[in-house]
DRENDO-1510 file (C-alpha; in Angstrom, 1 decimal, always signed):
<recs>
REC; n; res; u; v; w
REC; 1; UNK; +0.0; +0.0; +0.0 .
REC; 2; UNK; +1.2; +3.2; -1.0 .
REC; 3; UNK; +2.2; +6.2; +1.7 .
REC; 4; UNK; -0.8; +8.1; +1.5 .
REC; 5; UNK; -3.2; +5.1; +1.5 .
REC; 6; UNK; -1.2; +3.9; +5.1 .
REC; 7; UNK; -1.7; +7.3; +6.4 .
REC; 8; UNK; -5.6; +7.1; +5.4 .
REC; 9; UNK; -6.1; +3.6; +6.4 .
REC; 10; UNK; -4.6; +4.6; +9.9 .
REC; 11; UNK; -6.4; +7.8; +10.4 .
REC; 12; UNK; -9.7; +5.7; +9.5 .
REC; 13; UNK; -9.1; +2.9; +11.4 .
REC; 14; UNK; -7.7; +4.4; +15.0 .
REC; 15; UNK; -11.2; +5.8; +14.9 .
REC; 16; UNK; -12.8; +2.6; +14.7 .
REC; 17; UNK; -10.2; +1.2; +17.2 .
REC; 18; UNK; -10.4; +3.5; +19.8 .
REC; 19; UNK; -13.5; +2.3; +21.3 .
REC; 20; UNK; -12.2; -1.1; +21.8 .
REC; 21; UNK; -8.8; -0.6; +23.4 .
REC; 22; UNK; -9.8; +0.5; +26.2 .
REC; 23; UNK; -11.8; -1.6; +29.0 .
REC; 24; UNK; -12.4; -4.9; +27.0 .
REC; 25; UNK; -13.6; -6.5; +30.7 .
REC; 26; UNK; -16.5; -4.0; +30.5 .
REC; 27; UNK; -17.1; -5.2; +26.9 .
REC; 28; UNK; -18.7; -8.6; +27.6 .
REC; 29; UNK; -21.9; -9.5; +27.4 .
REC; 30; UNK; -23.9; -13.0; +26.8 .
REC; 31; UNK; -25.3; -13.7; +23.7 .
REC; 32; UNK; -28.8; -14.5; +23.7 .
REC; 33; UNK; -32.2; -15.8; +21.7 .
REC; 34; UNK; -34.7; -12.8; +22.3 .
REC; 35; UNK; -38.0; -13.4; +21.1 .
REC; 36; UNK; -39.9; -10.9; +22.5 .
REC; 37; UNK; -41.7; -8.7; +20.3 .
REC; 38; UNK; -40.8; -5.5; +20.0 .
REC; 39; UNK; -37.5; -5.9; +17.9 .
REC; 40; UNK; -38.5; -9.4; +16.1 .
REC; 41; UNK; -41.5; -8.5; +13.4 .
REC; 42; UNK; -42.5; -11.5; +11.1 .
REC; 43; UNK; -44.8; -10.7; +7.3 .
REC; 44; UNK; -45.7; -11.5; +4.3 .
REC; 45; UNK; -46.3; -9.3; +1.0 .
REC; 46; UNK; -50.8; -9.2; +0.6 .
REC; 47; UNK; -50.6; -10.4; -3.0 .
REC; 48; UNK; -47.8; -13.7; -2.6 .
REC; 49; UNK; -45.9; -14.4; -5.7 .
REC; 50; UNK; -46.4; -18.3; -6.9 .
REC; 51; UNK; -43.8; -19.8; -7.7 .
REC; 52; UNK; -42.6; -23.5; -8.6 .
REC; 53; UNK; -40.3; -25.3; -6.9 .
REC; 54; UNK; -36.5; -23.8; -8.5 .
REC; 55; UNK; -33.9; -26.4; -9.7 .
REC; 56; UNK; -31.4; -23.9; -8.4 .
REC; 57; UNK; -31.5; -21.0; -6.1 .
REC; 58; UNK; -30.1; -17.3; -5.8 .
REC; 59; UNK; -29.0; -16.2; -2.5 .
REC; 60; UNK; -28.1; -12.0; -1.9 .
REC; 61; UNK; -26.6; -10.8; +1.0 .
REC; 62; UNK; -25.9; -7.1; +0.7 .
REC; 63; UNK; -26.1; -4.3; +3.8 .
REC; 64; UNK; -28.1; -1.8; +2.1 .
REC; 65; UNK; -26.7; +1.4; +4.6 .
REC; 66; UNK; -30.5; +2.2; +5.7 .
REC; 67; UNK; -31.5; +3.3; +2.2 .
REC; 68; UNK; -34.9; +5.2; +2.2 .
REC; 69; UNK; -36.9; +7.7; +0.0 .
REC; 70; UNK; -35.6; +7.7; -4.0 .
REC; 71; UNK; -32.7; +5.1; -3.5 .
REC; 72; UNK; -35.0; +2.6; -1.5 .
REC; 73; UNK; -37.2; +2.6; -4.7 .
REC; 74; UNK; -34.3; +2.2; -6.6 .
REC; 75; UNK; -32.9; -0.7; -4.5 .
REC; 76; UNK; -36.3; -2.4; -4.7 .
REC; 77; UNK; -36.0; -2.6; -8.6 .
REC; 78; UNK; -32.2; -4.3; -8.8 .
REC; 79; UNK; -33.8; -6.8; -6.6 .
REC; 80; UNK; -36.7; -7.2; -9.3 .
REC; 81; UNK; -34.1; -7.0; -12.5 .
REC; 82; UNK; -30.4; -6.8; -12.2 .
REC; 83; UNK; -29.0; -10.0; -13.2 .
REC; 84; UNK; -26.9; -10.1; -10.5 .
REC; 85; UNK; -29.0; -9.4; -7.6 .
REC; 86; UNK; -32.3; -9.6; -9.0 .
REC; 87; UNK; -35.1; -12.9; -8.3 .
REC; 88; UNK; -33.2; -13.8; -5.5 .
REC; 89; UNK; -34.7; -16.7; -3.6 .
REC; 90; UNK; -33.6; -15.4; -0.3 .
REC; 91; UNK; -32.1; -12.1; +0.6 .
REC; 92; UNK; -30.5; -11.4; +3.7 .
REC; 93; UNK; -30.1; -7.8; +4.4 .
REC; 94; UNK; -28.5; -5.7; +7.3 .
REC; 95; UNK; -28.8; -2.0; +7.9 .
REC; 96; UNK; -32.4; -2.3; +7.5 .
REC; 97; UNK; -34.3; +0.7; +9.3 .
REC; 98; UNK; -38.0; +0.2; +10.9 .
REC; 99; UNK; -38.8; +3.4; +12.8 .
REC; 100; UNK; -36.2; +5.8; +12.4 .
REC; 101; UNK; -36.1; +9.7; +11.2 .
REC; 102; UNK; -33.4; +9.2; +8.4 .
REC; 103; UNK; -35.2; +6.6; +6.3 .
REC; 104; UNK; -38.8; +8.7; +6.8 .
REC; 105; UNK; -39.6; +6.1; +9.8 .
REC; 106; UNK; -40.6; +3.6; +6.7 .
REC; 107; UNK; -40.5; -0.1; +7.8 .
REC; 108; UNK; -38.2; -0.9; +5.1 .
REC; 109; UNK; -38.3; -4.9; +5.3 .
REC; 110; UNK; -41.8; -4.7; +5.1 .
REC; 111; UNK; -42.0; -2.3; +2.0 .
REC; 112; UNK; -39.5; -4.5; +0.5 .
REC; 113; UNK; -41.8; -7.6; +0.5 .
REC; 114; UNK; -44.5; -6.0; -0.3 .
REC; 115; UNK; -43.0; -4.6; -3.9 .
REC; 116; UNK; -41.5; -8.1; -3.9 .
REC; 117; UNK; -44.7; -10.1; -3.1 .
REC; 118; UNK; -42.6; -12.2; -0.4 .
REC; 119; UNK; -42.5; -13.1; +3.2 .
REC; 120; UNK; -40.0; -11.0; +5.4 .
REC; 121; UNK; -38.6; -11.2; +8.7 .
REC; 122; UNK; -36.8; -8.4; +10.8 .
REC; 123; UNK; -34.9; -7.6; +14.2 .
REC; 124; UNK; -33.2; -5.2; +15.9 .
REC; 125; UNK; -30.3; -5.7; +18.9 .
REC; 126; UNK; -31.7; -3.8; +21.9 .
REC; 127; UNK; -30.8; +0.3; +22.7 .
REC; 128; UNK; -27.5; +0.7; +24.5 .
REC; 129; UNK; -27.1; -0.5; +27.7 .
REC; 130; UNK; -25.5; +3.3; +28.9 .
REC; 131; UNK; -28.3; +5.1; +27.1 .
REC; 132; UNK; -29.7; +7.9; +29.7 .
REC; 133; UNK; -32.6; +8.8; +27.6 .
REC; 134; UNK; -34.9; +7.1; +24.7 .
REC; 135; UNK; -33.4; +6.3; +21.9 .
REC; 136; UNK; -34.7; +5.6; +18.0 .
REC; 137; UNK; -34.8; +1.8; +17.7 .
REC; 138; UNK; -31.0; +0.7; +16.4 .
REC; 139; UNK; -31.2; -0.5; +12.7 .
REC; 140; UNK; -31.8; -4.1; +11.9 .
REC; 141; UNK; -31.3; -7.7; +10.0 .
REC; 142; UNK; -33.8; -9.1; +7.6 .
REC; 143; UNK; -34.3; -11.9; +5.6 .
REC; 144; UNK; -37.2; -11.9; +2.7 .
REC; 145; UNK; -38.1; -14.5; +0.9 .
REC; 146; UNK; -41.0; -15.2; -2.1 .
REC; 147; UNK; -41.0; -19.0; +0.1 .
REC; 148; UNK; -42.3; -19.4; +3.8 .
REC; 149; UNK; -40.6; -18.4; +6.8 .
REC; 150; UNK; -40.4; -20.4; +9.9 .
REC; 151; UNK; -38.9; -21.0; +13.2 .
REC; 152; UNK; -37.7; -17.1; +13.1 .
REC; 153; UNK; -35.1; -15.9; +16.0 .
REC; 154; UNK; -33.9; -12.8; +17.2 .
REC; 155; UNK; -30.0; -13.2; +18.2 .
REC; 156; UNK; -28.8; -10.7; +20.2 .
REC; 157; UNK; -24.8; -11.2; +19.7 .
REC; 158; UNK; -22.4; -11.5; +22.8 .
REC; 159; UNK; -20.5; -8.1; +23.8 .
REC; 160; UNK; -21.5; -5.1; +23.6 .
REC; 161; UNK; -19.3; -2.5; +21.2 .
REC; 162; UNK; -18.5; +1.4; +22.4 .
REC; 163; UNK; -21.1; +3.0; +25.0 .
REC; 164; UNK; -23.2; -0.4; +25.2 .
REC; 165; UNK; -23.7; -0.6; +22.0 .
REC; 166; UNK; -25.2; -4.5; +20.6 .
REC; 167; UNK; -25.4; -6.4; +17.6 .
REC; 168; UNK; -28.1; -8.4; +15.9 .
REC; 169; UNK; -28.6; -11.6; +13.8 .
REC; 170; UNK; -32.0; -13.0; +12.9 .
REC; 171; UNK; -32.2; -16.8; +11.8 .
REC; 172; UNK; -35.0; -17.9; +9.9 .
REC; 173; UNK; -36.1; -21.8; +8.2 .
REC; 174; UNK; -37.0; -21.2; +4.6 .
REC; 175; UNK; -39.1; -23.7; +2.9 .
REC; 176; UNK; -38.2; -23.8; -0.8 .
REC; 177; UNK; -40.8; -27.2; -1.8 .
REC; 178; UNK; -40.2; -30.1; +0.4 .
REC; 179; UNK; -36.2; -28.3; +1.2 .
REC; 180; UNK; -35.5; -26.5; +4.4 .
REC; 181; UNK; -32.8; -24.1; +4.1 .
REC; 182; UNK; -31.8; -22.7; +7.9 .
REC; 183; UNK; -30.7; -19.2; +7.3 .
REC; 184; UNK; -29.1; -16.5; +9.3 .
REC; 185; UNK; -28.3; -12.9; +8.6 .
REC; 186; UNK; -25.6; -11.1; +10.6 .
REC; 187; UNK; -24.4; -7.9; +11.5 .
REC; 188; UNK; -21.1; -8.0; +13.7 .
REC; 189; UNK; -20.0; -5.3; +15.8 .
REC; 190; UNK; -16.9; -3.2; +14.4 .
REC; 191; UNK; -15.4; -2.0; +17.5 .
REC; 192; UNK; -14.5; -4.7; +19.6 .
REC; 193; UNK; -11.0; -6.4; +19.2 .
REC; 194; UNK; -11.0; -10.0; +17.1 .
REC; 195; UNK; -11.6; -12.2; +20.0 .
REC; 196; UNK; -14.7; -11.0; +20.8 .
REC; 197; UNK; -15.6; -10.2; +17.3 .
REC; 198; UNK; -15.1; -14.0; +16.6 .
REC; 199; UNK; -17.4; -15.1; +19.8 .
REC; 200; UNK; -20.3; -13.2; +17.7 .
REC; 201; UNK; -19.9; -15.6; +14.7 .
REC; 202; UNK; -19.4; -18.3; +16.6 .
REC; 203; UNK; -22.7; -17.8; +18.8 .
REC; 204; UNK; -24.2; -17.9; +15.1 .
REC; 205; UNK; -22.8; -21.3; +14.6 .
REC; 206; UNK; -23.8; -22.7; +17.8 .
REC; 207; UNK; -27.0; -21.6; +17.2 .
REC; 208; UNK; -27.1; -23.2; +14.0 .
REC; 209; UNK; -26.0; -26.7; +15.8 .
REC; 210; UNK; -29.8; -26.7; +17.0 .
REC; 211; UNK; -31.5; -26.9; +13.7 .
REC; 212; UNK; -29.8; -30.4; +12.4 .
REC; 213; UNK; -33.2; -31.5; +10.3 .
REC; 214; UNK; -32.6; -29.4; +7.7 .
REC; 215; UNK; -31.0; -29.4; +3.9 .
REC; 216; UNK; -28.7; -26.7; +4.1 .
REC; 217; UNK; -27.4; -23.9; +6.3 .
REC; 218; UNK; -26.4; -20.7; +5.3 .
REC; 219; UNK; -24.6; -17.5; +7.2 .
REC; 220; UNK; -24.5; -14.5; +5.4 .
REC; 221; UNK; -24.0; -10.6; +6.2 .
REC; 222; UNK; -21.9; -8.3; +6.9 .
REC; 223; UNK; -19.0; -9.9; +9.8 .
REC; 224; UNK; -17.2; -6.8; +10.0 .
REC; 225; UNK; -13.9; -8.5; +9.2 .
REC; 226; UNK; -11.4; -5.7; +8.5 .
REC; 227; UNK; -8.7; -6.8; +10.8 .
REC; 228; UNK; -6.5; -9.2; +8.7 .
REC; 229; UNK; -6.4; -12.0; +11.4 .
REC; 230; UNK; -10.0; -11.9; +12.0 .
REC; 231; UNK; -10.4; -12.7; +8.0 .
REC; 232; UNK; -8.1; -15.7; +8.5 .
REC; 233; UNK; -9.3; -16.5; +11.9 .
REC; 234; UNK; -13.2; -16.3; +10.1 .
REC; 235; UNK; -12.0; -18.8; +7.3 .
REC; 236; UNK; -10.8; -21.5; +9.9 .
REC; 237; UNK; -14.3; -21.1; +11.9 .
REC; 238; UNK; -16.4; -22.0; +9.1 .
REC; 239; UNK; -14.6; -24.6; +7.5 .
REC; 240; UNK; -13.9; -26.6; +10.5 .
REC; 241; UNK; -17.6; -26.6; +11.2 .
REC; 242; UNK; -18.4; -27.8; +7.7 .
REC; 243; UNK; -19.2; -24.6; +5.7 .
REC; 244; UNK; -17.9; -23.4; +2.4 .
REC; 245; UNK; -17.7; -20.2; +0.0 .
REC; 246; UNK; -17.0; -19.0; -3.3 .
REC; 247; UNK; -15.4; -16.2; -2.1 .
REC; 248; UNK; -11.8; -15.5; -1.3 .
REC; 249; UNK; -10.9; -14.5; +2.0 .
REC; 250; UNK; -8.7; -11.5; -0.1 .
REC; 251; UNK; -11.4; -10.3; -2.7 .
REC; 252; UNK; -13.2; -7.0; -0.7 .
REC; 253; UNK; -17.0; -6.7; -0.3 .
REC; 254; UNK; -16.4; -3.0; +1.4 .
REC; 255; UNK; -15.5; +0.3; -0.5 .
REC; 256; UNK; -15.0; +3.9; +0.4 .
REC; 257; UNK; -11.9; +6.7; -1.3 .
REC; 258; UNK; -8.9; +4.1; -1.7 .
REC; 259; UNK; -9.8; +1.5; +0.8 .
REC; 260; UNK; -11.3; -2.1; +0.3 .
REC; 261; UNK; -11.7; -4.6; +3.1 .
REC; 262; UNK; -13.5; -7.8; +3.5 .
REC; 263; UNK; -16.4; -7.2; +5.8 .
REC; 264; UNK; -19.0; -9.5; +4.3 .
REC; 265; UNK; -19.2; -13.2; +3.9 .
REC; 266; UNK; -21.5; -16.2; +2.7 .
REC; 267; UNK; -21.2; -19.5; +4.3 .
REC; 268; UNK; -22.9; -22.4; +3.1 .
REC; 269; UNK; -23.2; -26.0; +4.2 .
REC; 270; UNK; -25.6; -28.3; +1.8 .
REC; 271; UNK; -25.7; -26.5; -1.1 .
REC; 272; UNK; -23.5; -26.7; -4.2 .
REC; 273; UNK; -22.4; -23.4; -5.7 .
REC; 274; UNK; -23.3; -23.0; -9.7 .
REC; 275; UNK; -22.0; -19.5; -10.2 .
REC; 276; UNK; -21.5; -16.4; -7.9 .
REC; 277; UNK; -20.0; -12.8; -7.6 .
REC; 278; UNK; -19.7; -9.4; -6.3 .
REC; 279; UNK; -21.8; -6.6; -7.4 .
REC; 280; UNK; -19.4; -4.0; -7.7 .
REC; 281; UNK; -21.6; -2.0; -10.4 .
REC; 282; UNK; -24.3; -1.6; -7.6 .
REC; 283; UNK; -23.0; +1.7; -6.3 .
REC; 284; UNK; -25.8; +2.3; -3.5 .
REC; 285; UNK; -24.4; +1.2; -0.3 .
REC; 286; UNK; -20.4; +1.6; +0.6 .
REC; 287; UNK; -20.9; -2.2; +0.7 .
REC; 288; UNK; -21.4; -4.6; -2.1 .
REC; 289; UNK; -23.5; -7.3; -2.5 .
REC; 290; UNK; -22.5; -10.8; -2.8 .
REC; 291; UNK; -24.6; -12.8; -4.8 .
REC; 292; UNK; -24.7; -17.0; -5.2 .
REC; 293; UNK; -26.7; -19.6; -7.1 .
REC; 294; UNK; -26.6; -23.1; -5.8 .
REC; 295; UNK; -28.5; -26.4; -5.9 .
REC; 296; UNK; -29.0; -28.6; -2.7 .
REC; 297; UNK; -26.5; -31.3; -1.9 .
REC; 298; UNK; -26.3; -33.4; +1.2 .
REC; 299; UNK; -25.2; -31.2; +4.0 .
REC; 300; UNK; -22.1; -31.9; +6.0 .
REC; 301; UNK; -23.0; -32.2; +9.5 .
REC; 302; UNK; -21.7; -29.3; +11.4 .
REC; 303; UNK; -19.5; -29.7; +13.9 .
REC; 304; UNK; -18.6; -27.6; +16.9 .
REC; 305; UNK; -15.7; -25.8; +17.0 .
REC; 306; UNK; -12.5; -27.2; +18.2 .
</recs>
């Protein structure tokens, strides 16, 4: 990396560092499966769209940045038509705002399925734990789907970032014909150093462990991965449990002046990738999406970490 990219890289990154150098002991917090109501919401579209059963399937994961207004409209449509991102059998969003002033306090999962004609499911981690007065609801996971949704979870990820802050995950059991794909969007904390980041994705897995009778698992979002060894250290996780990707732990899914990191993943177990990329041309979010398409395959059983 050149001079001037260092000197950028550094002056970006001791911002996001600062907040988790100091105090780790007071950063911990247990992971949990919240299902109470109030950040777990569960839809469908009014007018379903029929389809058959698909041969293969396309899977998105993308963290939209809380689009809203003109750029939500436009989002809505590559998910209708791009040939990268668009027809997707499950999406699995992050960034998704519900009730919040920036996005026009529009419920943006559910407008989403509703221009889709699919079912949708969204949560939110809970407000800050140092909060001294209300806050707006934090912004949320989603997964939408054209199939059924079942067996939906709220994961509220173990320790807290900067001033209390939490992450989410939602988990969700999508039934594509007589197939049951397990499916779990994540958004990881930023903040916190790498062993703690890596006790949120493993939480995922574990949680994953429970749902055994199903034909395939898959863990997408965005993992917050820019430290180097976390990007290694998120590699060995997944494949010693049994999960796979197409993508390379070096090719970036993040963007902004000069830099590029690897902050987004897709892990699959039980599915056998066809084709898949990176939707670099989709310039809405300083993320980009990753796209796959698969067919089923008998699952590995996942094992627990070592």
């Amino acid at each position: 990396m050149k001079p001037l990219a260092c000197a950028i890289a550094l002056l970006v990154f001791s911002n996001l560092w600062a907040g988790s150098a100091r105090g780790q002991d007071k950063l911990r917090a247990i992971g949990q499966v919240d299902n109470s109501q109030k950040l777990l919401e569960k839809g469908r579209a009014r007018n379903l769209k029929q389809l058959p059963t698909p041969g293969t399937i396309k899977l998105v994961s993308y963290n939209i940045r809380w689009r809203g207004g003109e750029d939500l409209d436009r989002l809505i449509d590559l998910f209708r038509t791009n040939n990268e991102i668009g027809g997707a059998a499950i999406l699995g969003l992050q960034e998704v705002d519900r009730n919040k002033k920036r996005t026009g306090n529009v419920n943006t999962a559910k407008k989403i399925a509703e221009e889709l004609r699919a079912y949708y499911c969204w949560a939110a981690p809970p407000p800050s734990s140092h909060a001294k007065e209300p806050q707006e609801e934090e912004t949320g996971v989603s997964i939408i789907s054209p199939f059924p949704l079942s067996e939906v979870d709220r994961l509220v990820l173990p320790n807290e970032g900067p001033g209390g802050r939490r992450r989410a995950a939602i988990g969700a059991t999508v039934h594509i014909g007589d197939k049951l794909i397990r499916v779990y969007s994540v958004h990881a904390e930023t903040r916190i150093e790498p062993k703690l980041k890596l006790e949120q994705y493993r939480f995922v897995l574990n949680d994953a462990l429970k749902h055994r009778a199903v034909d395939a698992t898959v863990i997408l979002g965005d993992f917050n991965s820019w430290q180097g060894e976390v990007v290694d250290e998120t590699e060995k996780a997944f494949t010693a449990t049994g999960f796979a990707t197409p993508f390379s732990k070096g090719e970036p899914t993040w963007h902004t002046f000069i830099l590029k990191l690897k902050l987004d993943w897709m892990w699959l177990n039980g599915l056998r990738v066809q084709s898949s990329g990176i939707g670099r041309s989709i310039g809405l979010s300083d993320h980009w999406p990753l796209w796959v398409t698969a067919s089923f395959e008998k699952p590995q059983a996942i094992k627990p970490e070592k």
